[in-house]
N, C-alpha and C positions, 0 to 999 in steps of 0.2 A: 504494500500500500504506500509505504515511503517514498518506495523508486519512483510509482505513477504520479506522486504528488509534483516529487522533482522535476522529472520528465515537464509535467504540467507548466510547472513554473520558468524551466528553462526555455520552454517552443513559445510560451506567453511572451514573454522577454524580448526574446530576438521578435518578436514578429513587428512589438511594439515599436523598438530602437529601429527596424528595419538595419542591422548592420553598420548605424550610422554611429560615429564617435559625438556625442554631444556636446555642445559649446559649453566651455566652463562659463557660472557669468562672472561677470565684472567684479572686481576686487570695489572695496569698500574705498571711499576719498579720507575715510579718519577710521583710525583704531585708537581706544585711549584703551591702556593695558593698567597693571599697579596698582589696580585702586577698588574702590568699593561701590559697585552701581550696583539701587534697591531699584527691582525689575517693578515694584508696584503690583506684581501677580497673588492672585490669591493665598501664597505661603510667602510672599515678600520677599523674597528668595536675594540674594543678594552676589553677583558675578562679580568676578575681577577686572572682567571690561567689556567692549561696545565696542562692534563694528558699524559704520553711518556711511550711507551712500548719499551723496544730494544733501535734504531733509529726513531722510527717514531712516528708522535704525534698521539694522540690517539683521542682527542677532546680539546676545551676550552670552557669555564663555569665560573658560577661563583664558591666563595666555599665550599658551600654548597654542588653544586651537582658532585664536583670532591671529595669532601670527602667521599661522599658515592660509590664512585670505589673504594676506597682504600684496598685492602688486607691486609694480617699481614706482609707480607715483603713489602709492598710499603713503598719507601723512601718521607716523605711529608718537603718539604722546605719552609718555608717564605720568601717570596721574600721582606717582610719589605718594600710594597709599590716600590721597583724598577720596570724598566721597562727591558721588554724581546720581541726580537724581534728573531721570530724562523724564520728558516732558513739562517742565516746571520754570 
């Protein structure tokens, strides 16, 4: 029953992707890393930092994995441990 599942999921896949390699998107114009953003979600949960495209936030993480969005124009700031609260 596993195998058919896989199976299933592998012919889904490719039929979807059609063989094509997907465009990665666009790196973020700001990461601020170092520091303490309250996401303001239900458990107020509280990242290390904020990847921002334009206006709009793009995710938070910790910094490891906002480093690895980074392009060669992303601007990355340390926030030196300060606190950022987005939207406000």
């Amino acid at each position: 029953m596993l195998r058919i599942a896989c199976a299933i999921l592998l012919v889904s896949g490719a039929a979807t992707m059609g063989g094509q390699v997907l465009p990665r998107p666009p790196a973020p114009d700001v990461i601020m890393i170092n520091g303490r953003v309250i996401t303001v979600d239900r458990s107020f949960t509280i990242a290390e930092g904020v990847a921002i495209a334009g206006d709009r936030i793009l995710t938070t993480g910790n910094d490891d994995q906002l480093r690895s969005l980074a392009g060669p124009s992303t601007r990355i700031i340390d926030l030196k441990g300060s606190t950022v609260l987005p939207g406000l």
